[in-house]
C-alpha positions as CSV (number, residue, x, y, z in Angstrom):
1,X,-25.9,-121.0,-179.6
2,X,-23.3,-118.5,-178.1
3,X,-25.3,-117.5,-175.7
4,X,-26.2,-121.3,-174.5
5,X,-22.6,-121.9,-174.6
6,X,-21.2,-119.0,-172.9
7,X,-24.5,-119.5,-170.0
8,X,-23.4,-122.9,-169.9
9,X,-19.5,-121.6,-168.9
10,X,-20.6,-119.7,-166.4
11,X,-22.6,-122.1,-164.6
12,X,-19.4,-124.6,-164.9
13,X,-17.2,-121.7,-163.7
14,X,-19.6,-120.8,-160.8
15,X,-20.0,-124.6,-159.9
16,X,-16.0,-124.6,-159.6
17,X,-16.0,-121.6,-157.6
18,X,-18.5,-122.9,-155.2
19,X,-16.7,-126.1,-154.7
20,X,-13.5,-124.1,-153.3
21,X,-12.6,-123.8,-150.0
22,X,-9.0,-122.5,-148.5
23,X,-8.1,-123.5,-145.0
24,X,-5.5,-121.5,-143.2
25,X,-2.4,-123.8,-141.4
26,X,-4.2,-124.4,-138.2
27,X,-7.4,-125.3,-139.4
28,X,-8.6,-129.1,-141.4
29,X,-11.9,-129.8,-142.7
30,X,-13.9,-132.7,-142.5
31,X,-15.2,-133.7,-145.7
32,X,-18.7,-135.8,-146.1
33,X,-20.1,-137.1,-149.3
34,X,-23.7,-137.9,-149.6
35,X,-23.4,-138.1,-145.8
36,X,-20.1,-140.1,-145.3
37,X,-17.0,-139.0,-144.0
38,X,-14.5,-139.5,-146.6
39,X,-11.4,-138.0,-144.8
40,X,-9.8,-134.9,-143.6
41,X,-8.2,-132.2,-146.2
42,X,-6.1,-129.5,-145.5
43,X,-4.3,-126.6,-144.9
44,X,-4.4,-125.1,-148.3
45,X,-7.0,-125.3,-151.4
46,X,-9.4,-127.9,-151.1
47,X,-11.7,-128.8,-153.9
48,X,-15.2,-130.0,-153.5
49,X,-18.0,-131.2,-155.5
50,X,-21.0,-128.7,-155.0
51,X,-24.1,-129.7,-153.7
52,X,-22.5,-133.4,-152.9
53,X,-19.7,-132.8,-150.5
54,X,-20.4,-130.8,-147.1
55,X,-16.8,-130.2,-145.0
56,X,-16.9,-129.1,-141.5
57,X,-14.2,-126.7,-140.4
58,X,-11.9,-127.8,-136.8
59,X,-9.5,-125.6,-135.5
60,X,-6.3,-127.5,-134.2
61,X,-5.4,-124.6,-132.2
62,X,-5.7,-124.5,-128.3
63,X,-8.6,-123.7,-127.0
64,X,-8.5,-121.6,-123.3
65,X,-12.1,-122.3,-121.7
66,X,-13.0,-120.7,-118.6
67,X,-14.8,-122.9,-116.1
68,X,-17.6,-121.1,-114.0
69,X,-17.5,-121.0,-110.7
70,X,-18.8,-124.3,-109.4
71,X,-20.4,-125.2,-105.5
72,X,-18.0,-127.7,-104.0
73,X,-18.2,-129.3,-100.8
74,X,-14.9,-130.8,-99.6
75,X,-14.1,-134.4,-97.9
76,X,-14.7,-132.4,-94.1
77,X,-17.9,-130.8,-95.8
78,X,-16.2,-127.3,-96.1
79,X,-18.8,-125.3,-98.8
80,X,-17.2,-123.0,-101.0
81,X,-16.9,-122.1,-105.0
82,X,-14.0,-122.7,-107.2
83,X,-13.5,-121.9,-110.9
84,X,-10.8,-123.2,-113.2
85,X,-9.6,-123.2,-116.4
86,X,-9.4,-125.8,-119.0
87,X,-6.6,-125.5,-122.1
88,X,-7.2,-128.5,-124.8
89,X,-7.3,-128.7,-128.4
90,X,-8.1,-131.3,-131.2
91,X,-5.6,-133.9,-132.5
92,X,-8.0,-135.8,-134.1
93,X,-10.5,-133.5,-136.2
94,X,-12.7,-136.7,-137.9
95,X,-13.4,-137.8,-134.1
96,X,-14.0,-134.5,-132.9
97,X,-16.5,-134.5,-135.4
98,X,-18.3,-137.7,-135.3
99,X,-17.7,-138.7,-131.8
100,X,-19.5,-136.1,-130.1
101,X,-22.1,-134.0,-131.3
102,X,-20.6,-130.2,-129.9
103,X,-16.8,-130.9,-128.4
104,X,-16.5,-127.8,-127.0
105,X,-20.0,-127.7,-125.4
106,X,-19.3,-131.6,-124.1
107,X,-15.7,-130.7,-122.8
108,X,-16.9,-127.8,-120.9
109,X,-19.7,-129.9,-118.9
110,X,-17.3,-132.8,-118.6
111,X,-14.8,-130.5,-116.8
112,X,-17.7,-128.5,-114.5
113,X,-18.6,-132.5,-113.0
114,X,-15.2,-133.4,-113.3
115,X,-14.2,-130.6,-110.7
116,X,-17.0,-130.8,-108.8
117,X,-16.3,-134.6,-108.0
118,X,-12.3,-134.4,-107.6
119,X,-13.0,-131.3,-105.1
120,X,-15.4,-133.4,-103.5
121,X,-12.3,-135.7,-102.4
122,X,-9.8,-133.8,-100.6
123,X,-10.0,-131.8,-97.7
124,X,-9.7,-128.2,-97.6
125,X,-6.3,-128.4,-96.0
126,X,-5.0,-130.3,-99.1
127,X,-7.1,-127.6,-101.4
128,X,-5.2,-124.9,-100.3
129,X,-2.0,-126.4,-100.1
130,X,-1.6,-128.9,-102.7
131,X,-3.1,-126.8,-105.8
132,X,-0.6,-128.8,-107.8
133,X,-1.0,-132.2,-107.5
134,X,-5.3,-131.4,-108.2
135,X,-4.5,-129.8,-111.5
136,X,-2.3,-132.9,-112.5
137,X,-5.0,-134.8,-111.3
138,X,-8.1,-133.2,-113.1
139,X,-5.9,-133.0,-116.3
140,X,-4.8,-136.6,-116.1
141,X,-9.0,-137.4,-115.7
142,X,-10.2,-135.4,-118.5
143,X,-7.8,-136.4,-121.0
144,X,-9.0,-140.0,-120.4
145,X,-12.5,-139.2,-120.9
146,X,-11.7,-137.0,-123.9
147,X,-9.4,-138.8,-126.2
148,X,-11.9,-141.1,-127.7
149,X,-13.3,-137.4,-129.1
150,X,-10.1,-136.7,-130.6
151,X,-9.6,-134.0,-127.9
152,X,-6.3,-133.8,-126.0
153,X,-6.0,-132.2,-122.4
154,X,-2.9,-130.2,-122.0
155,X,-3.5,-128.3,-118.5
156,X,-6.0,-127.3,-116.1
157,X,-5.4,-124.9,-113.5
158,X,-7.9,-123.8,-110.3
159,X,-8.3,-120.0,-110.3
160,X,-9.8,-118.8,-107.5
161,X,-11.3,-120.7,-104.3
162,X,-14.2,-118.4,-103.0
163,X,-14.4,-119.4,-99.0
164,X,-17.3,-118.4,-96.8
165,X,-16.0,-115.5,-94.4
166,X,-16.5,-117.6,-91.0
167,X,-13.9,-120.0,-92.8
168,X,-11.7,-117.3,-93.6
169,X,-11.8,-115.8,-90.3
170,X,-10.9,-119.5,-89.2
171,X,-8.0,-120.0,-91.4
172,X,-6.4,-116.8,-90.2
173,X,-6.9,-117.5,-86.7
174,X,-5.2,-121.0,-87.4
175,X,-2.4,-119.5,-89.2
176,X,-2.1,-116.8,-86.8
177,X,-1.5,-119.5,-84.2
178,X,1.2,-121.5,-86.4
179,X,3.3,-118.0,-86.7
180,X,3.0,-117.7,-82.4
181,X,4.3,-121.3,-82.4
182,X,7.0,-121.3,-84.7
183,X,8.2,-117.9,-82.8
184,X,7.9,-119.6,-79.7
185,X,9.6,-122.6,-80.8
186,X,12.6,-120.6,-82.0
187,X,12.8,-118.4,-78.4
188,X,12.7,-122.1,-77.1
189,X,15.7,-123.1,-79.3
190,X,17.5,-119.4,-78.6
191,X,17.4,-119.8,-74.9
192,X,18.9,-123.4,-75.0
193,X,21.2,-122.8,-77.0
194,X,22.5,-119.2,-75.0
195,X,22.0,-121.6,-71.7
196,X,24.4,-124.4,-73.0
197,X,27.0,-121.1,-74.0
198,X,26.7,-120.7,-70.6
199,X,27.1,-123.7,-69.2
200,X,30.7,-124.0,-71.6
201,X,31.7,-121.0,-70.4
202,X,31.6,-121.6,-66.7
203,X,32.8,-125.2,-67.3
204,X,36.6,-123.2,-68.6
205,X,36.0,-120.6,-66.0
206,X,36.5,-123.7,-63.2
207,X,39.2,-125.2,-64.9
208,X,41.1,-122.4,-64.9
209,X,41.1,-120.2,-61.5
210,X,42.7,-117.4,-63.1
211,X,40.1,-117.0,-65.7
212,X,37.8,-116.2,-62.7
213,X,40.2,-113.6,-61.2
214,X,40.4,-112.0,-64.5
215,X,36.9,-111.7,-64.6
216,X,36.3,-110.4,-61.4
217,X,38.9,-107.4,-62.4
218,X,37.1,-106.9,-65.8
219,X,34.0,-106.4,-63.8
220,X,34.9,-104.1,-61.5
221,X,36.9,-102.1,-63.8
222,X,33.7,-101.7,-65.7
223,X,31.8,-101.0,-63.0
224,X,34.1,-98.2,-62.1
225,X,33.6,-96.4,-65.3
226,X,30.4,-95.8,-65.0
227,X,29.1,-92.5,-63.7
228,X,28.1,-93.4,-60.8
229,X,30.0,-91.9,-57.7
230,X,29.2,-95.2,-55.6
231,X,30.9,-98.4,-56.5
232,X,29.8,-101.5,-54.4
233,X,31.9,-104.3,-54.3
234,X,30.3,-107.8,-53.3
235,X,31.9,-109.8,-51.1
236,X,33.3,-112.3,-49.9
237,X,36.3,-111.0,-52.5
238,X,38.1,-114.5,-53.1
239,X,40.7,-115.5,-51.2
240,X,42.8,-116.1,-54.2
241,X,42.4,-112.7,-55.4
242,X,43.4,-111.5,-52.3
243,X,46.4,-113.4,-52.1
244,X,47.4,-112.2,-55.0
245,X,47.1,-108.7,-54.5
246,X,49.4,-109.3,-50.9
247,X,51.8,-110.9,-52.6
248,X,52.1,-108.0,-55.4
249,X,52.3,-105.6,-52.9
250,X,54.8,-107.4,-50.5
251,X,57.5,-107.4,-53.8
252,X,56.7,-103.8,-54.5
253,X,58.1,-103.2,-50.7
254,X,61.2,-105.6,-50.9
């Protein structure tokens, strides 16, 4: 009789035991009795009637999956293979479950034909340039398509855009071109502006006569510096300047 009783404890004991389950803080479990889902339990102990419930274990944390490297041809039917990456994680663990059969499997095909078909239309001009504006793009599609599984979209993000080498070769030569533009428009905007300093100056040389006569001086003084024995003067020497120079000389002999 003791030892019916005491087998009989242990079976109870090991029946309580194997209905046990403990779920850390960023997991929940999807419980099914006899087959249907009675709810979602957790974090902590959860308690479970052996051989009659089954629970399913969903991580609520965010998942990072890496998108292979998928052949893309553009709006101006540039070929070329991009990659991405795809951050999401489950709100909604009873969906995840019973919506689809493998979330993480379905996500991961929905965002390889997701990318191929947004890729498909832009240009590459708009690839390269606008990187920001896809990612907000393909997020903003895959959430849509995901949220009846439970799954929320938080961010995805190209990686790397593998162009054929005639391509790349043809993107340098255009940038190398853009760079000999832009310096030539800038020489362009340099010269006008050093021809309209110009054109100040000599505009309040002629209004004031003087101004020239000073200049003249300054230049020959400077060309008398020099170390050059020969100084040449050109002429004609204005008639003002000369006038002047009389006139200074005429008071020195009064």
């Amino acid at each position: 009789m003791e030892i019916s009783l005491i087998v009989l404890v242990v079976i109870v004991l090991g029946f309580l035991i194997a209905g046990v389950r403990i779920l850390p803080e960023y997991e929940r479990g999807v419980v099914f009795r006899l087959g249907r889902a009675i709810g979602v339990k957790g974090p902590g102990v959860i308690l479970l009637i052996p051989l009659v419930d089954r629970m399913v274990r969903i991580s609520l944390r965010t998942v990072v999956l890496d998108i292979p490297p998928q052949d893309v041809i553009t709006k101006d039917n540039v070929s070329m293979k991009v990659n991405a990456v795809n951050y999401f994680r489950v709100v909604d663990p009873l969906k995840a479950v019973i919506e689809v059969e493998n979330y993480l499997y379905a996500t991961g095909q929905l965002a390889q034909t997701t990318l191929r078909a947004v890729l498909g239309q832009v240009e590459l001009d708009q690839l390269l340039s606008d990187r920001e504006a896809i990612n907000v793009r393909l997020q903003e599609i895959l959430d849509t398509h995901t949220e009846p599984w439970g799954i929320k979209v938080s961010q995805v993000e190209l990686k790397d855009v593998d162009l054929p080498k005639d391509m790349q070769s043809s993107i340098a030569r255009q940038a190398q071109a853009e760079r000999d533009r832009r310096a030539k428009v800038i020489m362009a905007q340099a010269e006008e502006s050093a021809a309209q300093a110009l054109i100040n100056a000599a505009n309040k040389l002629r209004e004031n006569p003087i101004a020239v006569q000073l200049r003249f001086m300054q230049t020959l003084t400077e060309i008398s510096s020099s170390q050059s024995n020969t100084t040449i003067v050109p002429l004609p020497i204005p008639v003002d300047l000369i006038s002047s120079l009389l006139g200074a000389a005429k008071k020195k002999t009064d």
